[in-house]
N, C-alpha and C positions, 0 to 999 in steps of 0.2 A: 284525768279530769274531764267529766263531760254527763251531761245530764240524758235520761232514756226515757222516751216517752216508749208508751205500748195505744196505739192504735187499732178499735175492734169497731168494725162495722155494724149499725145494732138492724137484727133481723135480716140480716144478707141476701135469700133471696128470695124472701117476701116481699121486702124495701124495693126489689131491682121489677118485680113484676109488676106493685103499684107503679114504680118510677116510668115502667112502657104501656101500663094503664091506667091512668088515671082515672076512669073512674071505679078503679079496686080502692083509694085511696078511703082511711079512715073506717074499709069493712074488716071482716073477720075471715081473714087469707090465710089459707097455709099453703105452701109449697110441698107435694108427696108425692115419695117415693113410686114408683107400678107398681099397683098390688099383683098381675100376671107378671110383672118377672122378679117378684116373692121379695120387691123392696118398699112394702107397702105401710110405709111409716111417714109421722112428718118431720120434715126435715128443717124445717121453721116454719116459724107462723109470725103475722103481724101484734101488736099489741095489742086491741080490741080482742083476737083471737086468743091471746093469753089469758086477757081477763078474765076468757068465761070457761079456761081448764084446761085449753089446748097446750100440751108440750113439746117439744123437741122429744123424737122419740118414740112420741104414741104412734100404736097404730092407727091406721085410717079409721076403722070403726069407731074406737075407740073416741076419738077425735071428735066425730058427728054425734057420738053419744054427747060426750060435754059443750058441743055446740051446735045443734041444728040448725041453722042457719049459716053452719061456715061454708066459704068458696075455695074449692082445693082444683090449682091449679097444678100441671105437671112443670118437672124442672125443666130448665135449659141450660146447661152446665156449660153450654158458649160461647152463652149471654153472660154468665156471671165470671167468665174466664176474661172476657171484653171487659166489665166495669172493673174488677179489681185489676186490669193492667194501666186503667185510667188513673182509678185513684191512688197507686205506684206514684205513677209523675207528679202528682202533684208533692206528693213526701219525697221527690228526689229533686224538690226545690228548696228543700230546708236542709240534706242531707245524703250523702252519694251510700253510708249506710245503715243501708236496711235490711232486715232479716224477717223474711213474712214466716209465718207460722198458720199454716193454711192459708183462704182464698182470700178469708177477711179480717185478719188479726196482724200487724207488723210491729215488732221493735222499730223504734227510730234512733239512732244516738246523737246527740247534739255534741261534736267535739268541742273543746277549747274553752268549756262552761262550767262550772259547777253550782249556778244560779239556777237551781229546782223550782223556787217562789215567782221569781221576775222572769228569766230568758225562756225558761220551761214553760212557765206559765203560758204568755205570750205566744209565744212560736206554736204550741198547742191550739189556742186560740184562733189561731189563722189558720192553722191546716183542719181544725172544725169546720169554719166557715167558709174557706177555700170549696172542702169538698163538697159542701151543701150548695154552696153555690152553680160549682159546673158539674156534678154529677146530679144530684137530687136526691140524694144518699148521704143518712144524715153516722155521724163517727162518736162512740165515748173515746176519751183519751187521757191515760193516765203519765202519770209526770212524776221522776222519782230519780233516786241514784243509785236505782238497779230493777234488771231487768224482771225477776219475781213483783216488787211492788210498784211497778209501772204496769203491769199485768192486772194484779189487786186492785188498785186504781180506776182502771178503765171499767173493771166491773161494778164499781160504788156507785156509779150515778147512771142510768140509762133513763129513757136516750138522750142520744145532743148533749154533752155534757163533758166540762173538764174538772178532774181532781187531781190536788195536788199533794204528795206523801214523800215529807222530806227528812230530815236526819233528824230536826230537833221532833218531829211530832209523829213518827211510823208506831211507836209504843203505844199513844193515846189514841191513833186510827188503826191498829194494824190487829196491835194484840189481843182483843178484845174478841174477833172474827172466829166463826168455828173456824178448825184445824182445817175439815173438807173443802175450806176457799184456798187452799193452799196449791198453787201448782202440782201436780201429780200424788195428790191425796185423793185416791179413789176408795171407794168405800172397803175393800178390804185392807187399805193400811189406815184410813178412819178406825176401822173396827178394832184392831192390831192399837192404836195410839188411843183410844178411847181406856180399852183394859186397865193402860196404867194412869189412868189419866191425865190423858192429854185430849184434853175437848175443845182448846182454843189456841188458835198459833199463838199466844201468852205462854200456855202451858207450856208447849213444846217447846219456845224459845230458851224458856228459865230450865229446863228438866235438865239432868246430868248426859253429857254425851254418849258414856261410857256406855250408861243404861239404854239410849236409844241403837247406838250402833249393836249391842247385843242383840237389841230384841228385831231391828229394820237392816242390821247390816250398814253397808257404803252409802246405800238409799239415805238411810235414818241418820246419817250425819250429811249428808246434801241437805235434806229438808231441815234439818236442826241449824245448816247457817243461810238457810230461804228464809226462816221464819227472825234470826236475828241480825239480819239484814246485811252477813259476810260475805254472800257469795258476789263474785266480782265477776260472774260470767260476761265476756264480752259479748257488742252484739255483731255478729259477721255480715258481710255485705251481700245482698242475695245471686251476687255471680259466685260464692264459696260453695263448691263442691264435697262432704264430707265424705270421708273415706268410704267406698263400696265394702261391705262387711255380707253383704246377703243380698240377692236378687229374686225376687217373687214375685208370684201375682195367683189373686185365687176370684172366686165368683162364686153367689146363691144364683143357685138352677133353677129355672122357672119350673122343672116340676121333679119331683124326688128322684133320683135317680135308683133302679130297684135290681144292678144284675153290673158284672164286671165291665163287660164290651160299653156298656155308655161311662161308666168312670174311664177306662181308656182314652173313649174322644174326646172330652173334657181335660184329663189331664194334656193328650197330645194338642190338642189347640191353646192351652194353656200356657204351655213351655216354648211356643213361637216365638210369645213376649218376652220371656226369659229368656232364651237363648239369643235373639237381637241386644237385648239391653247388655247383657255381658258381650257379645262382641261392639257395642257402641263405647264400653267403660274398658276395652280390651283387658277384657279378662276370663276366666276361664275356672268350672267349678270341678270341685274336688272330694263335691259332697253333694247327696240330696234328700229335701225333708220334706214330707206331705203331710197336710191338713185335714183332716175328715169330719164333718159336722154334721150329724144324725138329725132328722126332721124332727127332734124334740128339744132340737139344740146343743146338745151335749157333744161334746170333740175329742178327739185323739188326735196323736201329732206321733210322728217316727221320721228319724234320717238314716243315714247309713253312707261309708265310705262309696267310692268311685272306683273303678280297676285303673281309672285312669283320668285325668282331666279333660273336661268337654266345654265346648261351647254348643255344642250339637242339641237342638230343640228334641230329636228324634231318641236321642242317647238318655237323653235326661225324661223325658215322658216315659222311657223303656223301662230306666232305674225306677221311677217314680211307681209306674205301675205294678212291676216285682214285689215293691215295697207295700203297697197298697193292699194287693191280694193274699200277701202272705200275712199278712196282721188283721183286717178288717174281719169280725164274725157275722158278718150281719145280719146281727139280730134287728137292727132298723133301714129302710132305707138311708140314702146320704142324699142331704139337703145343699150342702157348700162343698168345695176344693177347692187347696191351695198344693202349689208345688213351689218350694224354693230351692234356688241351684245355693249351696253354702260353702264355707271354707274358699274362698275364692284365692287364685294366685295370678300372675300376668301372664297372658296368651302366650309369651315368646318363651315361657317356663319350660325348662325340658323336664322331661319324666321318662320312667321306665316301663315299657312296655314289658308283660311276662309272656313265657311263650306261649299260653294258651289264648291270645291277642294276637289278628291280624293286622301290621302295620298298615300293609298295602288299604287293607280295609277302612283302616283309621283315615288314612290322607284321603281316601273315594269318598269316604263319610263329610268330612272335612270342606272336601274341594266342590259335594254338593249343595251344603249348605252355605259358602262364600256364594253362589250360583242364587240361588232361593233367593238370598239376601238382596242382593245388590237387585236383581228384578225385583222386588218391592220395595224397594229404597226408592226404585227409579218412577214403577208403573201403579204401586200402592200393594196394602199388605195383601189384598185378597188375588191381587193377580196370576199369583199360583200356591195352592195348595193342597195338601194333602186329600186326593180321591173321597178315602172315609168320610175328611169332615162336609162334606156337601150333606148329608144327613145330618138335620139339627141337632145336636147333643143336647139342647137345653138349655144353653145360655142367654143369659139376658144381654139384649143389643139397646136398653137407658143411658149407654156412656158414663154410666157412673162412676166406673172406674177409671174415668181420666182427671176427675176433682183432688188438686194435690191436697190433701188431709195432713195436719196439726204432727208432725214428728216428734219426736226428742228437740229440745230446746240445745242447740249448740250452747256448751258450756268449755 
């Protein structure tokens, strides 16, 4: 028993750059990506800015074409790391849980409730105007008895705004919505749900399960009880850790990469991050898969077993780049890489070594990278590394990749 509100900050970090300038306030702002380290899109824009074309998305050009007169400032992912732990406190006065889904979107659960109309209403009410008040960052907030249609919700009214979608009335607000409002309807299971007709979470609520799971799988009966208001996902508290299933990390290169020895440095500087994060989640990979994105955008992906389990940054950029040169034809430069360590098991896991494997090797391997680690644990990550990478490989230094981004919705 207990009511869910879904709290979405409207224009994130447009809203936080008028909020430290005021006089951006009321113009035509977008926050964008660098276009030199090839993340040159915008990443929000204010509302005047939307009026006149600007999306989430566009490229910068593209941007100033549908608005000449707009102000594109650069991010500060610091800064927006700072308000959203603010506006946290303020939602862990109505509730200890909360389950953020990126920087600026949270589940809230109200336990002990099941008053959507009154307690929901209300309590939403306050933490709109809480936030406005000591942040200056204004919240939509939706209000429901479950986590999909408190989602829905918050998206109906922007900005400054509460809606309410309860049991007797999600049918006359809900169903009526194309399909693609639906949580994880992206345009190719739009496309997929549209063929047999299903062009409005209505259709796909009424449609037969049978037929959806045939044609979406496990997905297509998730979405078939999102849409008819079954699924009872709970919301998890934001100290819940989900189980580590894969650890990665990838990056667009500031400029193409056109020959194997620079995908090496890239990948070897890559897998620093990976090889820290699985010994921080003590665990150890079993597997490894790489990413390759062509400067026209188009990807290939390949993994492949391990002779052995590693936490080894050095071990896994090794396997990584095996993998890499023996598949890639390049007929294009490569614009992006990623390296994910997979199959993960616990560090104290034994395994077998074959004989064409130096043990001794393994523990010297081992016993250098505990060494590496802990000097940058102590003195920072750059305080020692690998000789090659002092030659830029390429990489963009925007910290973009430190913005936790929108996951899977704990269900």
């Amino acid at each position: 028993m207990s009511v869910i509100l879904h709290s979405d900050l409207n224009c994130f970090y447009a809203s936080v750059e008028m909020n430290e300038a005021p006089y951006l306030k009321g113009k035509t702002v977008a926050v964008c990506g660098s276009t030199e380290n090839r993340h040159g899109i915008v990443l929000t824009a204010s509302y005047p800015a939307k009026r006149c074309g600007v999306k989430t998305g566009m490229a910068n050009w593209q941007a100033r074409q549908a608005c000449p007169e707009l102000i594109v400032v650069p991010p500060r992912y610091d800064l927006y790391l700072k308000y959203s732990r603010l506006v946290r406190r303020i939602y862990r006065r109505y509730s200890e849980t909360i389950e953020p889904f990126g920087m600026d979107e949270s589940w809230i659960e109200l336990p002990f409730t099941n008053d959507v109309e009154g307690v929901g209403f209300r309590t939403a009410e306050e933490i709109r105007e809480a936030v406005e008040r000591e942040t200056g960052l204004t919240v939509s907030v939706g209000v429901s008895f479950s986590k999909i249609f408190a989602k829905l919700g918050s998206d109906m009214k922007k900005p400054n705004a509460v809606t309410v979608i309860s049991r007797s009335q999600y049918r006359q607000k809900v169903w009526p919505l194309p399909v693609s409002d639906l949580l994880y309807v992206g345009p190719a299971t739009k496309r997929k749900l549209n063929l047999f007709g299903c062009k409005t979470i209505g259709d796909l609520a009424r449609s037969d399960p049978e037929l959806i799971h045939r044609k979406l799988g496990k997905n297509g009966l998730m979405l078939h009880a999102f849409a008819n208001g079954t699924d009872g996902s709970p919301v998890m508290p934001s100290e819940y850790v989900a189980p580590v299933k894969s650890v990665g990390h990838g990056v667009t290169c500031v400029r193409d990469l056109e020959d194997n020895y620079s995908v090496w440095l890239v990948l070897l500087e890559l897998a620093q991050d990976v090889g820290h994060r699985l010994r921080v989640h003590d665990l150890q990979a079993r597997g490894v898969q790489v990413t390759a994105r062509d400067k026209d955008l188009g990807w290939q992906q390949w993994q492949m077993p391990l002779p052995y389990p590693t936490q080894s940054p050095y071990d896994l950029a090794c396997a990584g780049y095996d993998l890499f040169r023996s598949r890639y034809g390049w007929e294009k430069p490569v614009r992006a890489l990623t390296i994910r360590a997979i199959d993960p098991s616990g560090a104290d896991a034994s395994f077998q070594l074959d004989m064409f494997n130096s043990c001794a090797l393994h523990d010297r391997q081992q016993a250098l990278d505990d060494a590496i680690d802990a000097i940058r644990g102590r003195f920072g990550e750059r305080a020692v590394y690998n000789a090659c990478l002092m030659c830029a490989p390429g990489m963009a230094t925007d910290r973009c990749e430190t913005v936790p981004m929108p996951q899977l919705m704990y269900r």
